[in-house]
C-alpha positions as CSV (number, residue, x, y, z in Angstrom):
1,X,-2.7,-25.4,30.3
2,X,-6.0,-23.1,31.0
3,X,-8.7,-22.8,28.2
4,X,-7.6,-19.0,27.9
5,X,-3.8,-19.8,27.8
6,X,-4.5,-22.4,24.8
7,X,-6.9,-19.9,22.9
8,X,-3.8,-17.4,22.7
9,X,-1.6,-19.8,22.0
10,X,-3.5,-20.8,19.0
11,X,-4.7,-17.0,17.6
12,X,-0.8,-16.9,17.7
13,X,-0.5,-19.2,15.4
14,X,-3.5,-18.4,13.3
15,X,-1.8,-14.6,13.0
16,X,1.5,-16.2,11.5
17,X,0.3,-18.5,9.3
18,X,-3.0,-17.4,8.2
19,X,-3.0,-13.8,8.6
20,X,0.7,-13.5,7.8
21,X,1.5,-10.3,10.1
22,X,5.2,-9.5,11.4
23,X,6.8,-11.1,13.9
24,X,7.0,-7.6,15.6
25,X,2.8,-7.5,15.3
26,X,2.3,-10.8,16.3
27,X,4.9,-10.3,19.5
28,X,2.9,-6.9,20.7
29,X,-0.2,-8.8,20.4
30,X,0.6,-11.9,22.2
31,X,2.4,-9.7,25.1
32,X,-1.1,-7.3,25.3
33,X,-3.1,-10.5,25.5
34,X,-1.2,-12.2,28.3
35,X,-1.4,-9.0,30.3
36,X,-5.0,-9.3,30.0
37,X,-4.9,-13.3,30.9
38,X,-2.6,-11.8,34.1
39,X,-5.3,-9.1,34.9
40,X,-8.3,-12.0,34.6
41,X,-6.1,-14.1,36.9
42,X,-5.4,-11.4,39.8
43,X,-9.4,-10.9,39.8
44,X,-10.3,-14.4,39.2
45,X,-12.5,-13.8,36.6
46,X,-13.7,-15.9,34.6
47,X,-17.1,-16.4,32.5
48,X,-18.4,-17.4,28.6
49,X,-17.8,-20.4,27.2
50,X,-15.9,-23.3,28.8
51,X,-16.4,-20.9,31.8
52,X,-12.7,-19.7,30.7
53,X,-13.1,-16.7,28.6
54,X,-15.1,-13.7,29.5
55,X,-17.5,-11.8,27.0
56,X,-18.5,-9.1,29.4
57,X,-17.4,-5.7,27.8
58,X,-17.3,-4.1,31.7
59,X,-14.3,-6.7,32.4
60,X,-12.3,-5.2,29.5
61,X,-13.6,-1.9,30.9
62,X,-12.1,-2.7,33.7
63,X,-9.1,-3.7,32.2
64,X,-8.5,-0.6,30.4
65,X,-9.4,1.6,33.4
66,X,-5.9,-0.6,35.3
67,X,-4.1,0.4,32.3
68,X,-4.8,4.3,32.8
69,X,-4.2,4.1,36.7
70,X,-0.8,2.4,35.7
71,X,-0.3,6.3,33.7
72,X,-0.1,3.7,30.3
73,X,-0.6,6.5,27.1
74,X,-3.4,6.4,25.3
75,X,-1.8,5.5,22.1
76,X,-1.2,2.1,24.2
77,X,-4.4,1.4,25.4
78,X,-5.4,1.9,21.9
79,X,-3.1,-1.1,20.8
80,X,-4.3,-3.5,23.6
81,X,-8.0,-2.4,22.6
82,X,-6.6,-3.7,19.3
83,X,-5.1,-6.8,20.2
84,X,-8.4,-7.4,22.1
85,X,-10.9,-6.9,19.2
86,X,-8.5,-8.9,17.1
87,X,-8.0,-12.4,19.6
88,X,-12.2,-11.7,20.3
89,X,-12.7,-11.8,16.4
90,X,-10.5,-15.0,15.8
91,X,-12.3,-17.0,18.6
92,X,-16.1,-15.9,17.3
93,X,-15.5,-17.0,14.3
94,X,-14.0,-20.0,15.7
95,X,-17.6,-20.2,17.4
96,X,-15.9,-20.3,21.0
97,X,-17.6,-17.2,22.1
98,X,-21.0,-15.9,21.3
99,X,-20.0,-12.2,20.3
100,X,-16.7,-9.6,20.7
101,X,-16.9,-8.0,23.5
102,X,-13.9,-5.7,22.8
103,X,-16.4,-4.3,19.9
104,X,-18.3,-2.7,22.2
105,X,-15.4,-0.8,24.1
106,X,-14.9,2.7,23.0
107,X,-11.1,3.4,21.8
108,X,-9.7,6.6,23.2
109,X,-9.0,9.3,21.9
110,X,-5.3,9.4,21.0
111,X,-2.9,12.4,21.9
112,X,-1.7,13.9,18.5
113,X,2.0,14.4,18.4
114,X,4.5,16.3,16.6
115,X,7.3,13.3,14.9
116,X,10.5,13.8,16.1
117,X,12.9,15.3,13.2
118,X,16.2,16.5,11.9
119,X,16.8,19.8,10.1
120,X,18.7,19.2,6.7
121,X,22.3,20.3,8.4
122,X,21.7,17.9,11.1
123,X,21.0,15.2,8.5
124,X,23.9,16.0,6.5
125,X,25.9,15.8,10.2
126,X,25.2,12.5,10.4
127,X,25.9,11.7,6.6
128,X,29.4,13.7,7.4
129,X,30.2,11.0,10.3
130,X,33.5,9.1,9.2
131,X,32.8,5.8,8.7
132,X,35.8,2.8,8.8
133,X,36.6,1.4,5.5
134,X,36.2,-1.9,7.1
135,X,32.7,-4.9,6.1
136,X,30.8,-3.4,9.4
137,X,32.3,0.6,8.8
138,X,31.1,0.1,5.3
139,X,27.3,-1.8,6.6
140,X,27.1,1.1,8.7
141,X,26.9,3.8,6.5
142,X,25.1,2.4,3.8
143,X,22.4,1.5,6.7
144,X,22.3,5.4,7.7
145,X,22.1,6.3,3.8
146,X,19.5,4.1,3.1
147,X,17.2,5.0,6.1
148,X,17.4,8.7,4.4
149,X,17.0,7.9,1.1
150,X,14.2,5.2,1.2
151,X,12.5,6.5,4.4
152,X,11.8,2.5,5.3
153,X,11.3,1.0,8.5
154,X,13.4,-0.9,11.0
155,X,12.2,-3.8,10.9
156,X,11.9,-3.5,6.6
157,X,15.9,-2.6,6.3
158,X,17.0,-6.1,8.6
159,X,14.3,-7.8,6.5
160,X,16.2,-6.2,3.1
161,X,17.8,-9.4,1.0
162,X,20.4,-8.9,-1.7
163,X,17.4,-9.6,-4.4
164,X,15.7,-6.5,-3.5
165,X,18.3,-4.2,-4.3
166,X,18.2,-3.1,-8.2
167,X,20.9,-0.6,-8.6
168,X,20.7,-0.4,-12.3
169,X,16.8,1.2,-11.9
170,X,18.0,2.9,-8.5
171,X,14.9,0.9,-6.7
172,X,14.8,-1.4,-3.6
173,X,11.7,-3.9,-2.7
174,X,10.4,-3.4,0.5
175,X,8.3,-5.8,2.5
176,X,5.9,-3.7,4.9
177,X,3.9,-4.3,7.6
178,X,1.7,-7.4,6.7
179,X,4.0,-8.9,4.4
180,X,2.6,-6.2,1.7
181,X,5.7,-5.4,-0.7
182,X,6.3,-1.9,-2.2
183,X,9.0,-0.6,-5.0
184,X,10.8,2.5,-3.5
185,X,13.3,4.8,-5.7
186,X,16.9,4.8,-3.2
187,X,18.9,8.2,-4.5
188,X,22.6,7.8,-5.9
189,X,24.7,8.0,-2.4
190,X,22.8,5.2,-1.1
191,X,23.4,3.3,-3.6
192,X,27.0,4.1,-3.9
193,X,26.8,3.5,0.0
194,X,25.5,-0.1,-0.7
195,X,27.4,-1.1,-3.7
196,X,30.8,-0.4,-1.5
197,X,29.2,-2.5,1.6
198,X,28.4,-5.6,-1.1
199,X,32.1,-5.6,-1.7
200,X,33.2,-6.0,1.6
201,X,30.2,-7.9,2.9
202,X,32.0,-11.2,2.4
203,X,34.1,-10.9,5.2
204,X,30.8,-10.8,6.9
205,X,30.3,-14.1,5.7
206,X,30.4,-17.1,8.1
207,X,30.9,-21.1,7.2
208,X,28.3,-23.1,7.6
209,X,25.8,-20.0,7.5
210,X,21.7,-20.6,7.5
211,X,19.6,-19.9,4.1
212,X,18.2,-16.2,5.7
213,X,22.2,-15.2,6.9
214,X,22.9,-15.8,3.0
215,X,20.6,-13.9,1.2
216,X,20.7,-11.4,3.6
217,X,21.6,-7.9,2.9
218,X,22.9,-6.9,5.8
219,X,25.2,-9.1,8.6
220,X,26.3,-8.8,11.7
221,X,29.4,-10.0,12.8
222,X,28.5,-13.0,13.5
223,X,27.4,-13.4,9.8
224,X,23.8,-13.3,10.9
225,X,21.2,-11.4,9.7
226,X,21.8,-8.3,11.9
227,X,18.6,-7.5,14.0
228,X,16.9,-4.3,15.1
229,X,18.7,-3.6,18.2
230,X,22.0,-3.4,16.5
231,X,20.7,-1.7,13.9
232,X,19.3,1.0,16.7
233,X,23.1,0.6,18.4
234,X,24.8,1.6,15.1
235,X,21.8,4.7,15.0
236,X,22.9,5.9,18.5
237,X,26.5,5.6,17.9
238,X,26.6,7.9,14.7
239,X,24.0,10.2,15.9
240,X,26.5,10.9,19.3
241,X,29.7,11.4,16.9
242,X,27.7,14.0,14.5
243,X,27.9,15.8,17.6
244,X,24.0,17.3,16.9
245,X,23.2,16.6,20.9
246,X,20.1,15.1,20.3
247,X,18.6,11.3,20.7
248,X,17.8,10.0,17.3
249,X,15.9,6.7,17.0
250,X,15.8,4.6,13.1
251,X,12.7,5.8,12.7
252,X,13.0,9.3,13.5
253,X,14.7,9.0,10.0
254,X,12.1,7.7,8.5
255,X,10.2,11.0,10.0
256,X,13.0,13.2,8.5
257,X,12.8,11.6,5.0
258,X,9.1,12.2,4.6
259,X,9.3,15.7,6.2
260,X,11.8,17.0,4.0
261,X,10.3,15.8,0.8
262,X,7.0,17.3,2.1
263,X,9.1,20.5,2.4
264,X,11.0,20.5,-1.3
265,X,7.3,20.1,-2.7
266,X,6.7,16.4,-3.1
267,X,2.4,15.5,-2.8
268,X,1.4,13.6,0.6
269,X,-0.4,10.6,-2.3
270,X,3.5,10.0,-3.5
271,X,4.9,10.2,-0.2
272,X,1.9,8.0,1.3
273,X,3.2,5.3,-1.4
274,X,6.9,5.2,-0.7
275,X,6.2,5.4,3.5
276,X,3.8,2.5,2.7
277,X,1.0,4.2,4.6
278,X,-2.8,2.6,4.2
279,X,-4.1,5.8,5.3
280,X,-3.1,9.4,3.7
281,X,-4.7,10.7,7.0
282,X,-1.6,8.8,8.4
283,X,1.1,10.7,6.0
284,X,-0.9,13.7,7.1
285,X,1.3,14.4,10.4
286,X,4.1,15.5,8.5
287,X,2.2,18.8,7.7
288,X,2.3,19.5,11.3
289,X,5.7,19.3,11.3
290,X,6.5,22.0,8.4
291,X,4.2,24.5,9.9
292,X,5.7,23.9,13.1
293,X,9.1,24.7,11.7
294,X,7.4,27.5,9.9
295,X,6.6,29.0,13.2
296,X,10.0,28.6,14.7
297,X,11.1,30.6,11.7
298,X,8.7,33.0,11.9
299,X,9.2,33.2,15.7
300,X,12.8,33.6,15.5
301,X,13.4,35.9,12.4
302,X,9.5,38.4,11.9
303,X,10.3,41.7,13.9
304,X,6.9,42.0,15.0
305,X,6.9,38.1,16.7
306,X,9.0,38.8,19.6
307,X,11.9,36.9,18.6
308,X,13.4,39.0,16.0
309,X,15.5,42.1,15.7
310,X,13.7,45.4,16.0
């Protein structure tokens, strides 16, 4: 095993148990920071200490400059820049490198966007869908409430367990991105939603299940705790039979939740808290949102904007 393999292989390990971060975190890091082992390897570069690592900023330059012939987004490069600054960090202050070259490599500038949405009659499409009365019918739509109600994450709904849900307060504990926990109010249907699924989620129940599958709130059927992709399958099946004709992904809920709070008058501070967001400049995106509906409005109903009758 090369010097550079080992030094990754060891920040990995210093990320889960000393820093604590997601497995989803820790995964994008590791896979940005073996591309950048693959790039050193096709150019046989090498350099620093133990001749193995190299502290040149130019080489991650160069990196970076492979990514943007590749056509990677910015928002990407951005990440691997991160992963970068982070595995340089680790090893100086492990002392086996003599600065952080990634430090000294200029992020770029990210392309703002628009988050993906759904109009309240959309929403209550997918809330209309009819769900079997069965363990998984029942998981299902308490999953699709939830994701409204709460506005959490994927990866913080298949991380739910059955102690986080307080129905008698109409609250659910959430644990966010580094482990940090937040106490989220869930409306009445979700609960409702929930407290149906607990009845049933028994038969969801497997013999001989691990410690995580039974304190779990949510199973697959194989009595597992169910995972992010078939979480996102159960997302793409009920968005196609709501019949709405768009592509819908988890956390274009999460979008929709903060954007129609944002639009029945709630603050961006108390929406920043129950999204979880470090940064209100982060929460921030959703006003692009309502004045870009506000312009379709405008668009399609002012006389004098083109799109209305005369």
């Amino acid at each position: 095993m090369g010097f550079l393999e080992q030094a990754i292989g060891e920040f990995g390990r210093h990320m889960k148990i000393e820093r604590n971060l997601s497995e989803h975190t820790r995964e994008g890091y590791l896979t940005d920071l073996k591309q950048f082992q693959t790039f050193l390897e096709t150019l046989e570069i090498s350099g620093g200490v133990e001749e193995a690592i190299p502290i040149d900023p130019m080489v991650i330059r160069s990196f970076l400059a492979s990514l943007y012939r590749g056509k990677c987004r910015k928002v990407t490069v951005s990440r691997k820049v991160a992963a970068l600054r982070s595995f340089y960090r680790y090893l100086h202050r492990e002392g086996k490198v003599s600065l952080n070259p990634a430090e000294l490599v200029q992020l770029p500038r990210c392309e703002k966007y628009i988050p993906v949405v759904l109009s309240v009659d959309e929403m209550l499409a997918l809330l209309q869908v009819k769900f079997p009365e069965d363990a998984t019918g029942r998981r299902d739509r308490s999953m699709i409430e939830l994701f409204y109600s709460a506005g959490i994450r994927l990866s913080e709904l298949t991380g739910l367990d059955l102690g986080d849900i307080r129905s008698k307060e109409g609250l659910v504990k959430v644990r966010g991105k580094g482990r940090k926990e937040r106490i989220v109010p869930v409306g009445r249907p979700a609960l409702q939603a929930l407290e149906a699924y607990l009845q049933k989620r028994p038969e969801l129940r497997k013999e001989g299940a691990d410690i995580d599958a039974e304190k779990a709130l949510f199973l697959s059927t194989r009595g597992k705790r169910i995972n992010p992709r078939g979480v996102a399958r159960v997302v793409e099946r009920v968005v196609r039979e709501s019949g709405i004709g768009r592509r819908i992904s988890p956390h274009a809920l999460r979008h929709t939740f903060a954007t129609h709070l944002l639009d029945a008058g709630a603050d961006l501070r108390s929406i920043q808290e129950m999204l979880g967001h470090r940064s209100l400049s982060t929460t921030q995106k959703y006003t692009s949102v309502s004045v870009s509906r506000l312009m379709e409005i405008y668009d399609r109903s002012h006389p004098r904007a083109g799109g209305g009758k005369r």
